[in-house]
KOLKOLPA-611045 format. One record per residue: residue in three letters; y, x negated, z of N, C-alpha, C in turn. Coordinates in steps of 0.1 Angstrom, whole numbers. Each point is the difference from the previous one (the first is absolute). Layout:
BEGIN
GUKE  resn     nv     nu     nw    cav    cau    caw     cv     cu     cw
GUKE   ALA      Y      X      Z      Y      X      Z      Y      X      Z
...
END
This chain:
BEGIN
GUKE  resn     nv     nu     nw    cav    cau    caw     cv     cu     cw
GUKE   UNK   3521   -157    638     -5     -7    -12      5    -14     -1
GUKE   UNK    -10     -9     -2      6    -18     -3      7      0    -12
GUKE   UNK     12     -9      6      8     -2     -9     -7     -7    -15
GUKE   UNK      6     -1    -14    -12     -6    -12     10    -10     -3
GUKE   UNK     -5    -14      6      5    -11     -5     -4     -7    -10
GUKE   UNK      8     -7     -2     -2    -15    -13     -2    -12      8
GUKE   UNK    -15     -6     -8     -5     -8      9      7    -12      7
GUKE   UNK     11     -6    -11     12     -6      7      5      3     13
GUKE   UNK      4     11     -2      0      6     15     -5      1     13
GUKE   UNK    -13      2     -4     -8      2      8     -6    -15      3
GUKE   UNK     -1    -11     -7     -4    -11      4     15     -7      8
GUKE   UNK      9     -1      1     13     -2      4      2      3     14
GUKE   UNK     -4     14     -1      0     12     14     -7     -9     11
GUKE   UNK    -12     -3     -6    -11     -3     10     -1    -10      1
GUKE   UNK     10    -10     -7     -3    -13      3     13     -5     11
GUKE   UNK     10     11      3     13     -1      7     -6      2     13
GUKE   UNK    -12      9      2     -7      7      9     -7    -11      6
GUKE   UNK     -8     -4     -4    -11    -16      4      8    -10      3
GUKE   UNK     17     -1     -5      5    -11      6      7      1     13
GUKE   UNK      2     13      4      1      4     12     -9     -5      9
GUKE   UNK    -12     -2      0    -12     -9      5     -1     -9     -1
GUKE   UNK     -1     -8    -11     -6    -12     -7     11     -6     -6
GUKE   UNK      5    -14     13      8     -4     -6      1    -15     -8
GUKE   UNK    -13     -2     -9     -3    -10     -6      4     -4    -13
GUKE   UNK      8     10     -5      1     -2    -17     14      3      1
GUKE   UNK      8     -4    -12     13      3     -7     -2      6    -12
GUKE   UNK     14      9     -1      4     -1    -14     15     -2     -7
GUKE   UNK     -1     -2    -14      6     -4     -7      6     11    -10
GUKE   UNK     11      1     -1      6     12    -11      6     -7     -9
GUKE   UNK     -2      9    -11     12     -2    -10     12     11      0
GUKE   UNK      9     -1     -2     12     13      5     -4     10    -11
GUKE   UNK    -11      3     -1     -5     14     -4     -3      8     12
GUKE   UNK     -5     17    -11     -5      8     13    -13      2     -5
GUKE   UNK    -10     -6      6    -11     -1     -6    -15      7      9
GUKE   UNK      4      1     14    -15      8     10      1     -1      8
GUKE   UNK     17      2      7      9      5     10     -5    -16      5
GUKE   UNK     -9    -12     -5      4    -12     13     17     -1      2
GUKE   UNK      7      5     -8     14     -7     -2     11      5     13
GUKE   UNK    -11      6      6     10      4     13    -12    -12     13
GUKE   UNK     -9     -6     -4     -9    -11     10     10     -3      9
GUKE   UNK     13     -8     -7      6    -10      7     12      9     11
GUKE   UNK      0     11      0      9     10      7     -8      0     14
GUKE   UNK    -15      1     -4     -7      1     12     -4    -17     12
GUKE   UNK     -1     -9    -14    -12    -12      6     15     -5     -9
GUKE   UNK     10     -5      2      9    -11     -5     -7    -13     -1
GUKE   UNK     -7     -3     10     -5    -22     -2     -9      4    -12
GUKE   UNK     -7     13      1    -10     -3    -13      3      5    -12
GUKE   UNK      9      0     -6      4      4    -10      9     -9     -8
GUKE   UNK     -3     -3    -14      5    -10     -9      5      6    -12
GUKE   UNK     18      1      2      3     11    -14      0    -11    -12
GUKE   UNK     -1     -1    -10      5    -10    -14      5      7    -11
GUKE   UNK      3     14      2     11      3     -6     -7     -1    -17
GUKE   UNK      7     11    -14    -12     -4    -11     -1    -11     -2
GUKE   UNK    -10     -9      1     -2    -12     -2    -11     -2      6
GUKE   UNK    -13      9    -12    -12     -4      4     -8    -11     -2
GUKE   UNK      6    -10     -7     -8    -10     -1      2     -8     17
GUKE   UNK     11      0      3      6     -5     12     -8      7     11
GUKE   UNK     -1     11      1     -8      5      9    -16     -2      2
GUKE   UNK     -4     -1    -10    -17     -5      1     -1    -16      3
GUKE   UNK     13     -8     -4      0    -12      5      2      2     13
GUKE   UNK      7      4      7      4      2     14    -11      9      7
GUKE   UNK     -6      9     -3    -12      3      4    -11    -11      5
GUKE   UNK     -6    -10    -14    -11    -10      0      6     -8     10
GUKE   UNK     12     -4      2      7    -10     13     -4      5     11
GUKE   UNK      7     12      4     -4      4     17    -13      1     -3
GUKE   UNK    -12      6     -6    -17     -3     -3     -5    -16      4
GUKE   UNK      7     -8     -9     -6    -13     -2      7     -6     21
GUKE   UNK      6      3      2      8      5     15    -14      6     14
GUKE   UNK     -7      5    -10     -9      5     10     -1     16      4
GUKE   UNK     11      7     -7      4     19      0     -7      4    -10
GUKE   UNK     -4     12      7     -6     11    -10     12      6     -7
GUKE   UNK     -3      0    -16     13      8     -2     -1     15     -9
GUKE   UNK      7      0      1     -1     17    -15     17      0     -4
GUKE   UNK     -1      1    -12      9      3     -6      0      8    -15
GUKE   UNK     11     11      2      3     12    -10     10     -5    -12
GUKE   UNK     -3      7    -10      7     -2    -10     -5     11    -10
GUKE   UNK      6      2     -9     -4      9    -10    -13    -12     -9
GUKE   UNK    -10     15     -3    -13    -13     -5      4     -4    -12
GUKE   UNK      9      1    -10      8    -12     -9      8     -4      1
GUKE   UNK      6     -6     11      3    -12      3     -9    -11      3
GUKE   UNK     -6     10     14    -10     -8      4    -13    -13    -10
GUKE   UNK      0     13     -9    -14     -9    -10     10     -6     -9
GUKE   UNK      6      4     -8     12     -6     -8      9    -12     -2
GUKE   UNK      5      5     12     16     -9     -1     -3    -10     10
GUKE   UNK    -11      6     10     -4    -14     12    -12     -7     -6
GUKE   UNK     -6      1    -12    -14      0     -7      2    -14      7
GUKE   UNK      3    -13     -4     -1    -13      5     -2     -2     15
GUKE   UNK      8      3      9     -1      3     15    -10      1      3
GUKE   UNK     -3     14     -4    -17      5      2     -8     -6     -3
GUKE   UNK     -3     -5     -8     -7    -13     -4      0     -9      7
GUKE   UNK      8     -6     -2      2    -16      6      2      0     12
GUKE   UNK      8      9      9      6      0     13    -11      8      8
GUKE   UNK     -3      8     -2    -12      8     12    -10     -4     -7
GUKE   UNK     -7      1    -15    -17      1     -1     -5    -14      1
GUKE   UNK      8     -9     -6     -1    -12      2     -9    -10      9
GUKE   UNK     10      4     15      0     -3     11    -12      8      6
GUKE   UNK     -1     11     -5    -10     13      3      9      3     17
GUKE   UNK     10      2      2     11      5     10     -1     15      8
GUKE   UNK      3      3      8     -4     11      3     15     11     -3
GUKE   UNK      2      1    -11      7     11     -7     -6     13     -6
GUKE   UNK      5     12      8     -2     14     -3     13      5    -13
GUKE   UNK     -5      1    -11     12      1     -9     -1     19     -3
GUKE   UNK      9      5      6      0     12     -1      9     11    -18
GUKE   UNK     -9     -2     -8      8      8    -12      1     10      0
GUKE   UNK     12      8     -2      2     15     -2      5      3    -10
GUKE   UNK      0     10     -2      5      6    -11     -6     -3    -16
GUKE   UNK    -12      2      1     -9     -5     -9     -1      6     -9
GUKE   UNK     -7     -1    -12     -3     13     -6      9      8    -13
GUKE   UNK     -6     10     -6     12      4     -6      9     13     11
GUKE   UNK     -3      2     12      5     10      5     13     -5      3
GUKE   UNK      6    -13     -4     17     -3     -1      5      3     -7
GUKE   UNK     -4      7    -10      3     10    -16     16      1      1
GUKE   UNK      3      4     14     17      7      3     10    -14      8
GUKE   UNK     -8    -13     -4      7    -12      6      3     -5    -13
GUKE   UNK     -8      2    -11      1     -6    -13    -12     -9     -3
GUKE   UNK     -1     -1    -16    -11     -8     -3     -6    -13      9
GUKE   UNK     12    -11     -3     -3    -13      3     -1     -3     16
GUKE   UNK     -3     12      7     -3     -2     15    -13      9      3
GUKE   UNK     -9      4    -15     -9      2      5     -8    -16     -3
GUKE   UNK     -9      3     13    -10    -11      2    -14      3     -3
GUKE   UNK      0     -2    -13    -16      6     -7     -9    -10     -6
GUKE   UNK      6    -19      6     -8    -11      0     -2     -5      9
GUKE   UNK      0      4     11      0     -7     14    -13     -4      6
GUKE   UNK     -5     10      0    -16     -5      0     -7    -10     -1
GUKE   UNK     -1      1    -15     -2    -10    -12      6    -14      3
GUKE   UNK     13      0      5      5    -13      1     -6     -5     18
GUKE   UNK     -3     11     10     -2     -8     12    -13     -2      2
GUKE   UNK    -10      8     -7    -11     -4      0     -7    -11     -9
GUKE   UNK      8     -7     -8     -2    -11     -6      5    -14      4
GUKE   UNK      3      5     15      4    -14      6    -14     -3     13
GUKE   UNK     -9    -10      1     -6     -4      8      2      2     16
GUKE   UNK     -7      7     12      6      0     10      8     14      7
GUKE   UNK      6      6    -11      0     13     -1     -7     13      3
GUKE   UNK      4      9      9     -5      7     -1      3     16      0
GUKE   UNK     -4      7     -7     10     10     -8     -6     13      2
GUKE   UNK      8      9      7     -7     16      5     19     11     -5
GUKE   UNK     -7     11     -1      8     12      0     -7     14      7
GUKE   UNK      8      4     10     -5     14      4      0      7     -7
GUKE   UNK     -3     16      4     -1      9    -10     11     12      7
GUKE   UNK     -3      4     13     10      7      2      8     -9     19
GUKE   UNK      0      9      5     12     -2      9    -10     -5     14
GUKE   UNK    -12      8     -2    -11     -6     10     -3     -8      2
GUKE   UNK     -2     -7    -13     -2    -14     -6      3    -10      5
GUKE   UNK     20      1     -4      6     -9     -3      1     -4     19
GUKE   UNK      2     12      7      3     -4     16    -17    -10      9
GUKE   UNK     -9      6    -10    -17     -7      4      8    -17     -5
GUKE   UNK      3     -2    -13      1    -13     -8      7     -5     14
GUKE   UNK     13      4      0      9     -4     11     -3     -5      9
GUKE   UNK    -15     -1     13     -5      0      7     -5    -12     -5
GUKE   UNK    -13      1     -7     -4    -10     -8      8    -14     -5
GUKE   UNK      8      4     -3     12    -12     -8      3     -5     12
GUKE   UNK      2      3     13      4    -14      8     -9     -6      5
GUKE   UNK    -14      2     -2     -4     -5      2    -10    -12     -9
GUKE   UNK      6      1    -14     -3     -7    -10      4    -15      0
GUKE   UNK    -10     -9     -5      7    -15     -3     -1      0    -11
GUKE   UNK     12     -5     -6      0     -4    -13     10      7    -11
GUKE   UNK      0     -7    -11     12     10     -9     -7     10     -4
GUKE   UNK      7     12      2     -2     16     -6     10      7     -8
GUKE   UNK      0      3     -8      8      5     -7     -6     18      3
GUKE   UNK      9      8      4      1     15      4      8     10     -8
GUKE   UNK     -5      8     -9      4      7    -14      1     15      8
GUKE   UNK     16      2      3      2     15      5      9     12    -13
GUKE   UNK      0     11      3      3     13     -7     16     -2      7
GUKE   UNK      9      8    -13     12      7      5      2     12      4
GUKE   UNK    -11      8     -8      4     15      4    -11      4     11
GUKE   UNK      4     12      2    -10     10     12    -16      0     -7
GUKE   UNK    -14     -5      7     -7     10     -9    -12      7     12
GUKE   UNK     -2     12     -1     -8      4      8    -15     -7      7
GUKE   UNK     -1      4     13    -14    -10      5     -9      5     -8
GUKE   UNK    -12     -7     -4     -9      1     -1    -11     -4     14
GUKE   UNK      7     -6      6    -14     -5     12      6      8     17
GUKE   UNK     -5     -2     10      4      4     11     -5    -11      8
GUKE   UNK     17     -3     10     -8    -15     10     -7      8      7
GUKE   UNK     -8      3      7     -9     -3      4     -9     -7     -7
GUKE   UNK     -5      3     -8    -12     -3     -7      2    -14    -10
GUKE   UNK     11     -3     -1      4     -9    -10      1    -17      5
GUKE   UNK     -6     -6     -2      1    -19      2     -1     -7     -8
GUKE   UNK     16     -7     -7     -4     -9     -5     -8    -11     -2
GUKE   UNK     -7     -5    -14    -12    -13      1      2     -8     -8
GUKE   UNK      4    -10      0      7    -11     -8    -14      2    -12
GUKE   UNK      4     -4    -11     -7      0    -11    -13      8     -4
GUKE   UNK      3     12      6    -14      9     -3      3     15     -5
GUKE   UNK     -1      5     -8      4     12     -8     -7     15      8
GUKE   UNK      6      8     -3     -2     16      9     -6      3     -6
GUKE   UNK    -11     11     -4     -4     11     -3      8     13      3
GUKE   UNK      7      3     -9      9     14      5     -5     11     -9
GUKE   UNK     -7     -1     -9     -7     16     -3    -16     -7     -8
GUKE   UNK     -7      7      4    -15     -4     -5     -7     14     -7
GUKE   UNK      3      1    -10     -6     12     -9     -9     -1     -8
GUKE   UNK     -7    -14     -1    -11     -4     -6      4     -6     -8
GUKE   UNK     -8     -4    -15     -4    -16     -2     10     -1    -20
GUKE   UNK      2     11     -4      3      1    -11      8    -14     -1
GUKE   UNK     11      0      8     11    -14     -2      9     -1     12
GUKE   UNK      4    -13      2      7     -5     14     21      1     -9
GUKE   UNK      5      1     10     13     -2     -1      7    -11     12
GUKE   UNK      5     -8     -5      2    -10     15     12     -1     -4
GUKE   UNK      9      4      8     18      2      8      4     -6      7
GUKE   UNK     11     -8     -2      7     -8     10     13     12      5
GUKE   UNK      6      0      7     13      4      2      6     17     -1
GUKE   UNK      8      2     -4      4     17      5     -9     11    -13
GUKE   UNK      0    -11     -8    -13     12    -13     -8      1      6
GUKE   UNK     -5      0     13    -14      5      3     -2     12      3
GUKE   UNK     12     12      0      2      9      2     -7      8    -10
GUKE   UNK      6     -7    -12      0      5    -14    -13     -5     -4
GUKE   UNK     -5     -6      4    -16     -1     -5     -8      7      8
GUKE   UNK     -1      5     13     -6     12     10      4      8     -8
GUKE   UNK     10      6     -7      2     13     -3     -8      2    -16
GUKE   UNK      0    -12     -4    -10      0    -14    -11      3      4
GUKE   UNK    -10     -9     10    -12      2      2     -3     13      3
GUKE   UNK      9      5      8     -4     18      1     -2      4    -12
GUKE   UNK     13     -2     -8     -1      7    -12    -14     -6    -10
GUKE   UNK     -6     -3      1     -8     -9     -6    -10      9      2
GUKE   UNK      0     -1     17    -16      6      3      0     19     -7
GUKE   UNK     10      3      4     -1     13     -3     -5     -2    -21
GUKE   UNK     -2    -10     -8      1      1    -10    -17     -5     -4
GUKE   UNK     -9     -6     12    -11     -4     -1      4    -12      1
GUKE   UNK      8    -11      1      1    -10      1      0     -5      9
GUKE   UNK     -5    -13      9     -3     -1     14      5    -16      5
GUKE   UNK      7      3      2     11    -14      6      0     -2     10
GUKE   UNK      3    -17      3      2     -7     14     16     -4     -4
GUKE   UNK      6      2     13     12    -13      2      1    -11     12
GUKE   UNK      2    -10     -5      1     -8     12     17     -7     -1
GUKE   UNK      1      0     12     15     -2      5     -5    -19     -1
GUKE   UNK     11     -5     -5     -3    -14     -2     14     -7      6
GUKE   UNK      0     -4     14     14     -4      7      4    -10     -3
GUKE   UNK    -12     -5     -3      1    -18      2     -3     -4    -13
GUKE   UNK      6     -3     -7      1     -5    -13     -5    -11     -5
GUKE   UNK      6     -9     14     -7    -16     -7      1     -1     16
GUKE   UNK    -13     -5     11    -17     -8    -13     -1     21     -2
GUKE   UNK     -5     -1    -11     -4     15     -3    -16      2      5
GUKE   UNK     -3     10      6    -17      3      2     -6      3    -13
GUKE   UNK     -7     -8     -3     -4     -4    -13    -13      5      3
GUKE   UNK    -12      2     11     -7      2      4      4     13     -5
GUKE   UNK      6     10      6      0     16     -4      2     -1     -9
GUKE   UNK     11     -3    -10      1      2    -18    -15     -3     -8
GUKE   UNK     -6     -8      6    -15     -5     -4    -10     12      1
GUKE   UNK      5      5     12    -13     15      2      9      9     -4
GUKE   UNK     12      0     -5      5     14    -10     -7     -1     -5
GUKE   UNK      5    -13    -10     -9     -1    -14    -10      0     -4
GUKE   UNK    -15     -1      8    -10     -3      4     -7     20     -1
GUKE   UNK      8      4     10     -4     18      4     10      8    -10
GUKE   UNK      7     -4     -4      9     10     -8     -1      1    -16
GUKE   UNK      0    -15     -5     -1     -6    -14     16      5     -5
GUKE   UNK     12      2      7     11      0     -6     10      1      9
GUKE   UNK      7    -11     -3     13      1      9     17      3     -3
GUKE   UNK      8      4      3     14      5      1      9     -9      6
GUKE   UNK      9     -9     -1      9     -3     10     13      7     -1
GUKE   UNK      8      2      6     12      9      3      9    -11      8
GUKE   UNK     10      0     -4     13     -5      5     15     -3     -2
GUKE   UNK      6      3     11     14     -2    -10      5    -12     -1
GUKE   UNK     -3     -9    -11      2    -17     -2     -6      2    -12
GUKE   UNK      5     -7     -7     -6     -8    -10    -18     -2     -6
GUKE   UNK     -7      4     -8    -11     -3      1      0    -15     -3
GUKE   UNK     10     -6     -3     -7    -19      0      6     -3     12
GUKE   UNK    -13     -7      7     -1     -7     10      1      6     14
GUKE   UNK      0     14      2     -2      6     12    -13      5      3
GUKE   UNK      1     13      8    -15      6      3     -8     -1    -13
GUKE   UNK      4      2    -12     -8      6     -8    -10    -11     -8
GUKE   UNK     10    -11      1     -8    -12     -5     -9     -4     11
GUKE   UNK      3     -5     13     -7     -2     10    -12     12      0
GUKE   UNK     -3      6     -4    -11      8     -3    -10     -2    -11
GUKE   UNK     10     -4     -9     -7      3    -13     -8    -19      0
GUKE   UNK     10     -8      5     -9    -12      2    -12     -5      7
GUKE   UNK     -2     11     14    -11      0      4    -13      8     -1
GUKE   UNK      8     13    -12    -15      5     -8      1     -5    -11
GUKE   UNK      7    -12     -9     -9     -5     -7     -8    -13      3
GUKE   UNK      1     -4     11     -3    -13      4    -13      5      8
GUKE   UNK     -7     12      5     -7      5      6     -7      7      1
GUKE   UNK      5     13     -9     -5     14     -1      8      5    -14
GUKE   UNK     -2     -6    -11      7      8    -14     -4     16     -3
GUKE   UNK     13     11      4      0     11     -1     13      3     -8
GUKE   UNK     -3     14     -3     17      4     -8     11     -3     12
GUKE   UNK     12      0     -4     10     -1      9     13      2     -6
GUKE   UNK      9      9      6     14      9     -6      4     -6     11
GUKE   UNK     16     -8     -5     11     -6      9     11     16     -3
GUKE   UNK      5      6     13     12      6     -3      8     -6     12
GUKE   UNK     16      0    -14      5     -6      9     12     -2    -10
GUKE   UNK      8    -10      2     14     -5    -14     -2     -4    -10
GUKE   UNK     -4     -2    -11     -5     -5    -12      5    -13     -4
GUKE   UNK      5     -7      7     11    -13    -11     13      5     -6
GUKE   UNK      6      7     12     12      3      0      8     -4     13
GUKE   UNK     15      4     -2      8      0     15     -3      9      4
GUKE   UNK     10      0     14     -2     12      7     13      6     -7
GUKE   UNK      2     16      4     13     13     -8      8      3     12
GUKE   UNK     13      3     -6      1     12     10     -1     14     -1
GUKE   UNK      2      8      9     -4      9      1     -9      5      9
GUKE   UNK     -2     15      3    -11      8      9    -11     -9      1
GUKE   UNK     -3      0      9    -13     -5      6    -11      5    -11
GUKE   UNK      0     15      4    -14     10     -3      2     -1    -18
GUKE   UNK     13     -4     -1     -5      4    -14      2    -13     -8
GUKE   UNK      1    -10      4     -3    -12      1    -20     -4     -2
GUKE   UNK     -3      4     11    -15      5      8     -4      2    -21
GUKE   UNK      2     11      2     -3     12     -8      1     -4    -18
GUKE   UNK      9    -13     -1      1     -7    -14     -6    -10      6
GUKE   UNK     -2    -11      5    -14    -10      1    -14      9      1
GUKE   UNK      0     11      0    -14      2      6     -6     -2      6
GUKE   UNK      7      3     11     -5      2     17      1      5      8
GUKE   UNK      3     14     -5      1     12      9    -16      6      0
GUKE   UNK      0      9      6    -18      7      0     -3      4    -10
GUKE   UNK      8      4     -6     -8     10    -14     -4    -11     -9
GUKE   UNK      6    -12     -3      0    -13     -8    -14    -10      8
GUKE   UNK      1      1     15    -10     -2      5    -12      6     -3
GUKE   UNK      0     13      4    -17      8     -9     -1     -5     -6
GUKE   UNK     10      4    -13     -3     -4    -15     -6    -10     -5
GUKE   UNK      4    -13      8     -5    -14     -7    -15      0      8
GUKE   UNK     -1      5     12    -16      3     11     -7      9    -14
GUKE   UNK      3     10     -1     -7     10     -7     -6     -8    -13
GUKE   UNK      8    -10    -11      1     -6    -10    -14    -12      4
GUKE   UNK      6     -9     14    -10    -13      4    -15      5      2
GUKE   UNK      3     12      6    -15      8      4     -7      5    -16
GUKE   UNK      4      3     -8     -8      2    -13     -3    -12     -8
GUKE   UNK     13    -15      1     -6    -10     -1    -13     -7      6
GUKE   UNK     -1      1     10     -7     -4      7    -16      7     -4
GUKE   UNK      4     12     -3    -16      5     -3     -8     -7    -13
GUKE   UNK     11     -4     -9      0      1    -16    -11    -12      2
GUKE   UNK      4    -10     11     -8    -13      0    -10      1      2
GUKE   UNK     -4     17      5    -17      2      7    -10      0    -18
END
């Protein structure tokens, strides 16, 4: 049986693995333990740049060896990263448009057991509002090792939104390739309403749609990796074939997936549209699931608001 990682993990794993081959890029740590790169420099010492906490310093020292001519990636927890290096990232990689891989972990409210103010439930919002940028999250462990692949061979700044905990595959490599800015279809149950998922809730919106269908209700979900440029084309034919859409994520509904949605069906295709997600709060601590489970974003909270959008949506007929 495969072991069930956390996409941190699993993007980490496979990126130690590709440098075994591919010896064109560096990375950069902060003295966290953030997606096992923190053992890189045990293996590849010349390529490895510790800066110790002091993430502003490290995204400067990143854009240097870049602006240098290196591919780089570097880990940090994703608030620091969007946060405390906000200026860096800005100024120092997007600026320049530099070739920096900015790897965030620990996203989310699943830091519930790190404490509030290290959950990262604006990050999104803050890297996708910088020009030049380009902004994806896997969904499970498949993913994040396909992203891995992909990411070295990227130009330009990326900002990369990884999971702390384990969450089960949803995909199998074989079959699975990542595609820079173009959304999955992962369950097609017909036209009632679309659900579009960035990140580890996609589990939890597959498990709605079942429940859905068994209720006459007939859902799509699409896996949405790539956040910013967003496939705006597919959100267009949700909204277009379905007449109602869902977003799901664990972030903030200002300024993440949910707005990047909601701006290109009103700019294009005006349909109903339900943001779940953090309301204009911090992040808590505490259990993950039951964390999940008071924002309303566990499954059952998922139906519910589907079940709710889907009777809206008729009311307009």
């Amino acid at each position: 049986m495969a072991q069930v990682l956390a996409t941190r993990m699993a993007f980490g794993q496979e990126l130690l693995e590709i440098a075994r081959e591919n010896q064109n890029f560096v990375v950069c740590n902060a003295d966290t333990k953030t997606c096992g790169l923190e053992k890189f420099g045990k293996e590849f010492p010349e390529r490895e740049f510790s800066f110790g906490i002091a993430e502003q310093n490290l995204v400067a020292g990143a854009a240097g060896l870049a602006a240098c001519g290196n591919k780089v990636f570097l880990a940090t927890f994703a608030v620091f990263a969007s946060m405390r290096a906000c200026e860096q990232v800005r100024t120092f990689v997007c600026y320049p448009r530099l070739n920096v891989t900015i790897i965030g972990t620990h996203a989310g409210l699943q830091v519930g057991g790190d404490g509030a103010t290290h959950a990262a439930i604006e990050d999104i919002a803050i890297m996708r509002s910088f020009p030049n940028m380009t902004v994806v999250q896997p969904a499970d462990a498949v993913a994040a090792r396909a992203l891995a692949h992909a990411a070295v061979d990227f130009n330009g700044p990326l900002y990369i939104r990884l999971h702390r905990n384990p969450v089960a595959d949803l995909y199998s490599p074989p079959n699975y390739r990542f595609e820079w800015g173009k959304a999955r279809m992962v369950v097609d149950n017909g036209a009632d309403l679309t659900m579009i998922v960035s990140g580890i809730l996609l589990k939890k919106a597959v498990d709605a749609a079942d429940a859905l269908e068994k209720e006459g209700i007939h859902a799509r979900v699409l896996d949405m990796a790539t956040i910013k440029p967003l496939d705006e084309e597919a959100v267009i034919r949700s909204a277009r074939e379905t007449g109602a859409i869902i977003t799901i994520e664990d972030h903030t509904i200002l300024g993440g997936l949910g707005s990047a949605v909601a701006e290109t069906v009103a700019e294009h295709c005006p349909v109903p549209v339900r943001r779940i997600g953090i309301r204009d709060r911090f992040g808590e601590s505490g259990d993950p699931e039951l964390l999940y489970r008071a924002h309303g974003m566990d499954t059952a909270s998922i139906t519910a608001a589907a079940r709710e959008l889907a009777a809206r949506k008729n009311s307009y007929r």
